[in-house]
C-alpha positions as YAML, in Angstrom:
chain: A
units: angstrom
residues:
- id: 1
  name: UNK
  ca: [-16.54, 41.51, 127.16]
- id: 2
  name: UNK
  ca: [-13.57, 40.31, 125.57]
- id: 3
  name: UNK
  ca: [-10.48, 38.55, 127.80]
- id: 4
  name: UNK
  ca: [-7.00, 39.71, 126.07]
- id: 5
  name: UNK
  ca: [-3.35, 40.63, 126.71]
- id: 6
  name: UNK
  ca: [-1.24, 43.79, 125.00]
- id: 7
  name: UNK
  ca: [1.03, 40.59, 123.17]
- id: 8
  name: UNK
  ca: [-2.20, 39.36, 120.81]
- id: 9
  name: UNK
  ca: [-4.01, 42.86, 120.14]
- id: 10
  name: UNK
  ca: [-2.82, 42.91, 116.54]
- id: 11
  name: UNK
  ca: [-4.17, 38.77, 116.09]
- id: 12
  name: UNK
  ca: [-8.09, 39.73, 117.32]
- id: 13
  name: UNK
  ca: [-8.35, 44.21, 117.05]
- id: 14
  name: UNK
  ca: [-9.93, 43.56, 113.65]
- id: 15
  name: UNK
  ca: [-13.12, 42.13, 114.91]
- id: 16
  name: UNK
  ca: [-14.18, 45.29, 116.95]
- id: 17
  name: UNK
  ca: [-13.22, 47.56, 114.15]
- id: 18
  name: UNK
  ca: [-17.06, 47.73, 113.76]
- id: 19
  name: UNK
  ca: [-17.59, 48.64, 117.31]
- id: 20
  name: UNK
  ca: [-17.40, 52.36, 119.22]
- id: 21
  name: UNK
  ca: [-17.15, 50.80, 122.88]
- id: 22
  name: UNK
  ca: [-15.11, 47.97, 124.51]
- id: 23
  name: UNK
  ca: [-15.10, 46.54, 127.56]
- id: 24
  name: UNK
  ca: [-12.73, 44.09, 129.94]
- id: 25
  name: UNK
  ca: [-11.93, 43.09, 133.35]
- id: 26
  name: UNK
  ca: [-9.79, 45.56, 135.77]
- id: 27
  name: UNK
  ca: [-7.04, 42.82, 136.40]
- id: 28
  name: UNK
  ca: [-4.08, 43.61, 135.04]
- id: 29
  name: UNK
  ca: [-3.97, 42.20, 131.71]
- id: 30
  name: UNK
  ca: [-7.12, 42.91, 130.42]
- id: 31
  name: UNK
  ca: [-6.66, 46.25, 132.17]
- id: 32
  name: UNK
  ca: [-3.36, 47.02, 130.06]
- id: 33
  name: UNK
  ca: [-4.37, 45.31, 126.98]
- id: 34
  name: UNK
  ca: [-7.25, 47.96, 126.95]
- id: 35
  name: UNK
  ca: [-6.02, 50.96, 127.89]
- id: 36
  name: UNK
  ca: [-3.40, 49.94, 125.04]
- id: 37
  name: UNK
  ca: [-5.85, 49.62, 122.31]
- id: 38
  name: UNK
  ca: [-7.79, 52.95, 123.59]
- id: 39
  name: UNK
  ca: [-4.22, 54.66, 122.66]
- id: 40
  name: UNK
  ca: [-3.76, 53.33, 119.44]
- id: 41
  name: UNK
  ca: [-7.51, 53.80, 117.91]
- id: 42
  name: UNK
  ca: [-8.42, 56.86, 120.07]
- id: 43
  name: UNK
  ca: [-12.10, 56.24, 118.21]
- id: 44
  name: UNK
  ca: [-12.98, 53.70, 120.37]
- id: 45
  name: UNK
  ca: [-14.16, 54.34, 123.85]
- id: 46
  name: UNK
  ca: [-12.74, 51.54, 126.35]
- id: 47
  name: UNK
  ca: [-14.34, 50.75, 129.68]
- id: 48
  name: UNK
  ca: [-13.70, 48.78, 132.30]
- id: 49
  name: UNK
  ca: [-16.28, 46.25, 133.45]
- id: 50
  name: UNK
  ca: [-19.17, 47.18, 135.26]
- id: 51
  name: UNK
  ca: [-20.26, 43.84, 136.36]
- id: 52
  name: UNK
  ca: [-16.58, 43.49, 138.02]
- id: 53
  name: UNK
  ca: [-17.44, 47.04, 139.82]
- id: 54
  name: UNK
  ca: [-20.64, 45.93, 141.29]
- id: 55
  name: UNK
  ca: [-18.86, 42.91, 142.83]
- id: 56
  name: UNK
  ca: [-16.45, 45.53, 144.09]
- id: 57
  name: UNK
  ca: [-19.30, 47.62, 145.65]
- id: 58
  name: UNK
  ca: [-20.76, 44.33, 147.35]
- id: 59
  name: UNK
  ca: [-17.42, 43.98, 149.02]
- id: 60
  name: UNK
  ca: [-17.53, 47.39, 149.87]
- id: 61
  name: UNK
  ca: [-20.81, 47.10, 151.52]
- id: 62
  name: UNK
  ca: [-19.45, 44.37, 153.74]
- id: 63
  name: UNK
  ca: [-16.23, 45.95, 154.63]
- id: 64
  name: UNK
  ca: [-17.90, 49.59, 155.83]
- id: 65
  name: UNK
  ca: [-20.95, 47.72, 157.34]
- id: 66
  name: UNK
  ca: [-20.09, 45.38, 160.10]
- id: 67
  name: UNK
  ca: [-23.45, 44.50, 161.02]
- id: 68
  name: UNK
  ca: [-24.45, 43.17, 157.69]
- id: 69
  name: UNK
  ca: [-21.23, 41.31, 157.24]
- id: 70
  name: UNK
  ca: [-22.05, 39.67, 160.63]
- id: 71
  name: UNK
  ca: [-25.73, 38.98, 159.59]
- id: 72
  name: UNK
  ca: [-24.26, 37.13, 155.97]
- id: 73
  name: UNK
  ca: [-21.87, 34.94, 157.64]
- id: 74
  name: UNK
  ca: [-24.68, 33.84, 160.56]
- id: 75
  name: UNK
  ca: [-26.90, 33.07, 157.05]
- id: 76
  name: UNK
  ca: [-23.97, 31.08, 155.56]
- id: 77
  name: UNK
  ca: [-23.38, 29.60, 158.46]
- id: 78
  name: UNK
  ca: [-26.99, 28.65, 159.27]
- id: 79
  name: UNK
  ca: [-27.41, 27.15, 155.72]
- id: 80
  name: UNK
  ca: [-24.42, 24.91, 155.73]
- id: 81
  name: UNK
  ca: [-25.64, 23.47, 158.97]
- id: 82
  name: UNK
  ca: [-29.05, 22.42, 157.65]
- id: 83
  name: UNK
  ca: [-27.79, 20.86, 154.57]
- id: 84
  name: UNK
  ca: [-24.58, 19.18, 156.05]
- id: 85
  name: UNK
  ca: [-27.26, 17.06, 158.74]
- id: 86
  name: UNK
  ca: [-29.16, 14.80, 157.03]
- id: 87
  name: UNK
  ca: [-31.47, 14.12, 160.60]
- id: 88
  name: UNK
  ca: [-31.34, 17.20, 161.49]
- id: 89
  name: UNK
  ca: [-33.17, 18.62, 158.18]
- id: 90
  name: UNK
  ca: [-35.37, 15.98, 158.79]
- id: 91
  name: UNK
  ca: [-37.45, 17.14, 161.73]
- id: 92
  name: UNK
  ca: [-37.27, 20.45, 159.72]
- id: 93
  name: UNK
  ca: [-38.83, 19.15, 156.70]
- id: 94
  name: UNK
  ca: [-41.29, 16.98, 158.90]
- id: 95
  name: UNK
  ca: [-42.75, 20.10, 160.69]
- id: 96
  name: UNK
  ca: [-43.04, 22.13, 157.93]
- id: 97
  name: UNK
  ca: [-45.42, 22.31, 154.70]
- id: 98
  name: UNK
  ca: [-43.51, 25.99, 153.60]
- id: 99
  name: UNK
  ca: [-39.92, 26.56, 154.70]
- id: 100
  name: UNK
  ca: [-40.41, 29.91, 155.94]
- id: 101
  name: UNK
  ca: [-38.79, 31.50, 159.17]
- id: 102
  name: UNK
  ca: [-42.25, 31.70, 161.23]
- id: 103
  name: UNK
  ca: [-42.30, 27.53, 160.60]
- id: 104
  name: UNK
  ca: [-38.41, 27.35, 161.97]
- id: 105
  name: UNK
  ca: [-38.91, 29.43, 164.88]
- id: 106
  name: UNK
  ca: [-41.59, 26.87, 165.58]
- id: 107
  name: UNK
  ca: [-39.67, 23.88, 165.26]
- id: 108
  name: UNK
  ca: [-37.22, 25.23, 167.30]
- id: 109
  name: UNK
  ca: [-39.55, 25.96, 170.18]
- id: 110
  name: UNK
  ca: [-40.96, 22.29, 170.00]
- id: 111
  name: UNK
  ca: [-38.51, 20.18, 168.80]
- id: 112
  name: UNK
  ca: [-34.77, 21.78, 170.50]
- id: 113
  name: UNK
  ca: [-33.98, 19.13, 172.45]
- id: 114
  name: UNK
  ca: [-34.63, 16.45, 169.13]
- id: 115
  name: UNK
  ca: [-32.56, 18.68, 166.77]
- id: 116
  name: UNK
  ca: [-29.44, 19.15, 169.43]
- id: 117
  name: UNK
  ca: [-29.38, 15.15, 169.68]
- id: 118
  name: UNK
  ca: [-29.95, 14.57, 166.13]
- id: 119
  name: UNK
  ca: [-26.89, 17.05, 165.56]
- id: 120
  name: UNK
  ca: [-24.80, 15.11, 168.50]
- id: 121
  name: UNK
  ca: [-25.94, 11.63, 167.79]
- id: 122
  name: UNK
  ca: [-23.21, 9.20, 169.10]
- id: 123
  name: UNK
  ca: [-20.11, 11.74, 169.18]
- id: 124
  name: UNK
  ca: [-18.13, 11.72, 172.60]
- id: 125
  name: UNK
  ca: [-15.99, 14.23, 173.96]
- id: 126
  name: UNK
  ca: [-14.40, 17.37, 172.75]
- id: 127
  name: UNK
  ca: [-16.55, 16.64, 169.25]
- id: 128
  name: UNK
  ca: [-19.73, 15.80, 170.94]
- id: 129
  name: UNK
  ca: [-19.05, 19.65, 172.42]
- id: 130
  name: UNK
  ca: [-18.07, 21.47, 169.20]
- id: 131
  name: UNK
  ca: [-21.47, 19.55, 167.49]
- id: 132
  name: UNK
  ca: [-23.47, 20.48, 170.61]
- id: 133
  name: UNK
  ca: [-22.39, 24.42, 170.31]
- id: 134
  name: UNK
  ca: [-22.90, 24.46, 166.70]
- id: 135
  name: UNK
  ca: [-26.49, 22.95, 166.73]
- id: 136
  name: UNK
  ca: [-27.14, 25.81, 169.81]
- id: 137
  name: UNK
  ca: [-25.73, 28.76, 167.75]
- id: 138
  name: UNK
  ca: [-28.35, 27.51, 165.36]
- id: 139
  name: UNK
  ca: [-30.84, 27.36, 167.26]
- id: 140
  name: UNK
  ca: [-30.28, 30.35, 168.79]
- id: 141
  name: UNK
  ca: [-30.58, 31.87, 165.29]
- id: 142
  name: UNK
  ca: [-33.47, 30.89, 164.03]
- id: 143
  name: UNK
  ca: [-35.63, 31.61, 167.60]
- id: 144
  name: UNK
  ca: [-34.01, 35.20, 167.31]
- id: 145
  name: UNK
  ca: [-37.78, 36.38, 165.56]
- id: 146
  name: UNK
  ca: [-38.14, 40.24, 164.04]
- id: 147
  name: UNK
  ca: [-39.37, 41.55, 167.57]
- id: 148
  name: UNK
  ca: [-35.94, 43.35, 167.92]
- id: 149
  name: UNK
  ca: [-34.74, 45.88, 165.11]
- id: 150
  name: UNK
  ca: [-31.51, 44.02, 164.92]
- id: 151
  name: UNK
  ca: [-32.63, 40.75, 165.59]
- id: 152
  name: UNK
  ca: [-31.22, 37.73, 163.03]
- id: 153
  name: UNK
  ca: [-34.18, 38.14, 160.74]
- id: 154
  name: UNK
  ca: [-34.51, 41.28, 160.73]
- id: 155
  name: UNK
  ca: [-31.13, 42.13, 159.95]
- id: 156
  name: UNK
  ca: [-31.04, 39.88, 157.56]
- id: 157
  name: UNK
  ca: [-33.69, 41.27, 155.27]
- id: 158
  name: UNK
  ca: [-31.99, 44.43, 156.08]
- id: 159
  name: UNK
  ca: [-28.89, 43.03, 154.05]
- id: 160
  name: UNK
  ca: [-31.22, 41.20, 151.50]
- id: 161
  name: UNK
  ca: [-32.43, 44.46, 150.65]
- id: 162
  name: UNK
  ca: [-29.42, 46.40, 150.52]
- id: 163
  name: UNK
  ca: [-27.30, 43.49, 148.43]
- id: 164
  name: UNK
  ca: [-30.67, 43.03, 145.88]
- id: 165
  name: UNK
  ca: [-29.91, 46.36, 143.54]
- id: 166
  name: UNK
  ca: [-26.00, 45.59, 143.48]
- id: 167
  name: UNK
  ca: [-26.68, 41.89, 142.92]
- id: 168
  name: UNK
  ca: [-29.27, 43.01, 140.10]
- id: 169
  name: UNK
  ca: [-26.33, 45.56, 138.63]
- id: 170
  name: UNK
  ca: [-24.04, 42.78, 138.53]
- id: 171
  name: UNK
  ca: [-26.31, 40.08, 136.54]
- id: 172
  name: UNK
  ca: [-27.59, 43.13, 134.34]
- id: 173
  name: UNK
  ca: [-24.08, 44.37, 134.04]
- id: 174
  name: UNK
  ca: [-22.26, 40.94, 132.97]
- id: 175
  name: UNK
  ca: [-24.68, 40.18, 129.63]
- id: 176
  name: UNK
  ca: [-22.83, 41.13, 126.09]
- id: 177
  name: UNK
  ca: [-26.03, 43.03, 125.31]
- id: 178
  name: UNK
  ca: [-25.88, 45.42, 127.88]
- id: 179
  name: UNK
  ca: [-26.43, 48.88, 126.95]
- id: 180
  name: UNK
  ca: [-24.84, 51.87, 128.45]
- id: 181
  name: UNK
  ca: [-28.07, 53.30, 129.90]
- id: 182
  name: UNK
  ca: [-28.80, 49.92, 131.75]
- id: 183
  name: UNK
  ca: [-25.24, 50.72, 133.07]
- id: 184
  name: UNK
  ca: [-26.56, 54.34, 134.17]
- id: 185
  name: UNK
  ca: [-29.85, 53.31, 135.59]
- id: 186
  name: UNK
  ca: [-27.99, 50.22, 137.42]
- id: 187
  name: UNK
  ca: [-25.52, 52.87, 139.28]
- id: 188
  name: UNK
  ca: [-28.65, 55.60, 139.69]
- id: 189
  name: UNK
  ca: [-30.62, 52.86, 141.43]
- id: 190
  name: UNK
  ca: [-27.22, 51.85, 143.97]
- id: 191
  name: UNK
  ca: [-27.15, 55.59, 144.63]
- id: 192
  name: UNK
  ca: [-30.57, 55.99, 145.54]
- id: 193
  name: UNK
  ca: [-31.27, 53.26, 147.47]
- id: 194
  name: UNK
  ca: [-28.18, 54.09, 149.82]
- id: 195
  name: UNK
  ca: [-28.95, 57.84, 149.53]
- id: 196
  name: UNK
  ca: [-32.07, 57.13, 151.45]
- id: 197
  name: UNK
  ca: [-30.86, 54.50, 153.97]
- id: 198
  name: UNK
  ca: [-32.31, 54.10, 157.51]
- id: 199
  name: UNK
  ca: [-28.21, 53.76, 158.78]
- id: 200
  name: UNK
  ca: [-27.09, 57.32, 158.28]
- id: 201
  name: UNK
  ca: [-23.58, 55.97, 158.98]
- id: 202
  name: UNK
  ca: [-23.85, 53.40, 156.21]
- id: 203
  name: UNK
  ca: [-25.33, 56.12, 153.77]
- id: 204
  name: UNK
  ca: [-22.70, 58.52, 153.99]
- id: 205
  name: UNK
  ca: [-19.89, 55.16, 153.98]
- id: 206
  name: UNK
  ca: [-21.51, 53.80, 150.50]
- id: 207
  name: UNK
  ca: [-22.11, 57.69, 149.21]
- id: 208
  name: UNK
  ca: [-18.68, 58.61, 149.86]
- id: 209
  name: UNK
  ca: [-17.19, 55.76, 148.46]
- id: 210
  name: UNK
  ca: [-19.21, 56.23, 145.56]
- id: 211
  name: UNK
  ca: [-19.16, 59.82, 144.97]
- id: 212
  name: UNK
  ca: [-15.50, 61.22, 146.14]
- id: 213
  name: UNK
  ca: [-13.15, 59.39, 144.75]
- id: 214
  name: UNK
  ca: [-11.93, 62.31, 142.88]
- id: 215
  name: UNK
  ca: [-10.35, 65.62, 143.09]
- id: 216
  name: UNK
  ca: [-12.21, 68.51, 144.76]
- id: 217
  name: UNK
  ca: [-14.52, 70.61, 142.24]
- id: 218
  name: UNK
  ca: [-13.78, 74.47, 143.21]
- id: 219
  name: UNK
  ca: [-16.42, 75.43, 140.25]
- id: 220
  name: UNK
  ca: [-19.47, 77.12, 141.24]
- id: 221
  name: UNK
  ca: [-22.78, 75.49, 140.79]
- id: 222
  name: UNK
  ca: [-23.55, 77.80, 137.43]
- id: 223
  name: UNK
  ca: [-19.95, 76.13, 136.37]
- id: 224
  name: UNK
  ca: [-20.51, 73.07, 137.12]
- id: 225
  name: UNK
  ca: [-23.96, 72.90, 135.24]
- id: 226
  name: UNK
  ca: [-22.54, 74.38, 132.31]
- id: 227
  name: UNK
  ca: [-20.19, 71.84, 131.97]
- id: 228
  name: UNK
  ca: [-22.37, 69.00, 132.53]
- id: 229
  name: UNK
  ca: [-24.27, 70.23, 129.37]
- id: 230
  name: UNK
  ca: [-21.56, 70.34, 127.53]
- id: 231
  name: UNK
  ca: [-20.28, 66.96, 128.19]
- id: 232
  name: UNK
  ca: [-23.89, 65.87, 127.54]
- id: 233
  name: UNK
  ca: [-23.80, 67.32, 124.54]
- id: 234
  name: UNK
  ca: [-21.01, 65.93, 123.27]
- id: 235
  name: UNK
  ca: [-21.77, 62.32, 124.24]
- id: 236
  name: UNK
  ca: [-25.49, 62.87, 122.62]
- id: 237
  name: UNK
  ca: [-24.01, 63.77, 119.77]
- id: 238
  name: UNK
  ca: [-21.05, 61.75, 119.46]
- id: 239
  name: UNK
  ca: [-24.06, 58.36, 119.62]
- id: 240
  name: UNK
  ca: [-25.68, 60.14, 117.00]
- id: 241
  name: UNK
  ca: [-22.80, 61.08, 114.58]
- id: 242
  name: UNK
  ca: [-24.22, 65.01, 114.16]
- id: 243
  name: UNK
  ca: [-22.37, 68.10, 114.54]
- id: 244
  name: UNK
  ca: [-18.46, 67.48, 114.67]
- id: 245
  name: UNK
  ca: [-19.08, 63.92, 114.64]
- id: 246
  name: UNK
  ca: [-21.85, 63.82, 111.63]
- id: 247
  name: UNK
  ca: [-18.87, 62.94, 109.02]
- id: 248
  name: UNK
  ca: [-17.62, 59.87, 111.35]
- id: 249
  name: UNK
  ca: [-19.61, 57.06, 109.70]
- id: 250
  name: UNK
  ca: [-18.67, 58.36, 105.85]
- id: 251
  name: UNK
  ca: [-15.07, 58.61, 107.12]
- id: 252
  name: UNK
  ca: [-14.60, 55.09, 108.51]
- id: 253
  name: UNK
  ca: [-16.41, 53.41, 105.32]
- id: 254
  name: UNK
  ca: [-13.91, 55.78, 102.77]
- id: 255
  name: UNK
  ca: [-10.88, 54.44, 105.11]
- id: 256
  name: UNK
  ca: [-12.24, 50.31, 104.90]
- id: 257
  name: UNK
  ca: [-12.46, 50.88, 100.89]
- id: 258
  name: UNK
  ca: [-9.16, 51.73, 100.58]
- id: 259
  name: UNK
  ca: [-7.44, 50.24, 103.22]
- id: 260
  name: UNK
  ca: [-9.57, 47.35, 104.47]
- id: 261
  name: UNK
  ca: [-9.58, 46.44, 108.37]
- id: 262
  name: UNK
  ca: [-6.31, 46.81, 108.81]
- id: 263
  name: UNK
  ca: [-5.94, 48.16, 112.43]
- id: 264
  name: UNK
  ca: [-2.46, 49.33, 112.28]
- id: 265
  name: UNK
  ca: [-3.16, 51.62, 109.30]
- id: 266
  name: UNK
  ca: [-5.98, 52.94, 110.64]
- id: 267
  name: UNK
  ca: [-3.70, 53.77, 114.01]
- id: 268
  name: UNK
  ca: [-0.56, 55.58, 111.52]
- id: 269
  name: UNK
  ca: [-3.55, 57.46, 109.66]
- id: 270
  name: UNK
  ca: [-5.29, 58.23, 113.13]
- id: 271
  name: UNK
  ca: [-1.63, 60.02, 114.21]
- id: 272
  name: UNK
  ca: [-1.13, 62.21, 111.26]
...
């Protein structure tokens, strides 16, 4: 992925002459600076990047889905307070050989009235109240076991599970040696898990968002299939230079003989 502005495309466009695709971030320079170059060497195919959507679906997911934005914030929430109270994370660790939530719930149960005074400790008043509510909310948290559907720990592997394939798309999605299936198989694997959710409500929220933001197709289904081959087609053989494309390679190597990797020439020879 390459960072850039419209004002130095001239200074760096010779070191992707070599290249058929090129990607950058949707802000708005990168975003302008590519669509730019797509215009002046029409050869090259310009996308915008896919690890940058997947962070966009995440966000998504939390704005449609109130319940798992609820269940992420109680997480962040219940993390900070272990690790901000040193005493506190001590009668954790002390109770536990495996940090897991079955060993919490128990420490909880046997030790509440410890951890609330450990949280406390010698604070009066107004912040002896706010420490007092936080260290409840807590505890209140972990105790809240996977006997209820929407319980805190059951939700929350809920929203583990539906965050793990967009997390995965993003780190797949971010690496300079991603390859455009790994793109297509990161996307197919979004769409199915959601496609098949338990939250019907969710499902269609993700689907639609994913799926209609476009104009209505009025072809019929034997259209529609038609047309898919064809664009198939031409991608297929557009990444293997046959058919209209087969002369591509030869072309490109005849222009950098004679003209080098000059970027503007190739653009003026591109328009004629």
């Amino acid at each position: 992925m390459h960072e850039f502005s419209p004002g130095i495309l001239p200074e760096w466009s010779h070191q992707i002459w070599s290249r058929s695709r090129l990607e950058s971030s949707q802000n708005g320079g990168s975003k302008k600076g590519r669509v730019l170059l797509g215009k002046r060497h029409p050869w090259l195919i310009v996308l915008s990047c896919w690890a940058h959507q997947f962070q966009l679906t995440l966000g998504d997911y939390f704005k449609v889905y109130e319940f798992g934005a609820k269940r992420a914030e109680e997480a962040t929430f219940l993390i900070g307070w272990l690790n901000n109270h040193g005493k506190v994370r001590k009668i954790f660790d002390a109770a536990q050989e495996q940090i897991t939530k079955d060993q919490l719930q128990l420490v909880v149960m046997q030790s509440r009235s410890a951890i609330i005074a450990a949280q406390v400790g010698a604070a009066k008043g107004e912040e002896a109240e706010r420490l007092q509510a936080e260290a409840e909310q807590a505890c209140n948290l972990i105790a809240d076991g996977r006997e209820r559907r929407y319980s805190f720990w059951s939700g929350l592997e809920l929203v583990i599970s539906d965050i793990k394939p967009i997390c995965y798309g993003t780190n797949i999605n971010q690496k300079d040696s991603t390859q455009p299936d790994q793109v297509l198989l990161s996307i197919a694997g979004i769409y199915l898990h959601f496609a098949a959710h338990l939250e019907p409500e969710l499902s269609v929220e993700m689907l639609y968002r994913r799926m209609n933001l476009h104009p209505n197709n009025e072809d019929s289904v034997d259209v529609r299939k038609e047309k898919e081959k064809q664009v198939q087609g031409a991608v297929y053989k557009y990444m293997a230079t046959t058919g209209p494309f087969e002369d591509f390679a030869m072309h490109k190597e005849q222009f950098r003989e004679t003209m080098g990797s000059d970027p503007t020439a190739a653009s003026v020879a591109g328009n004629c």
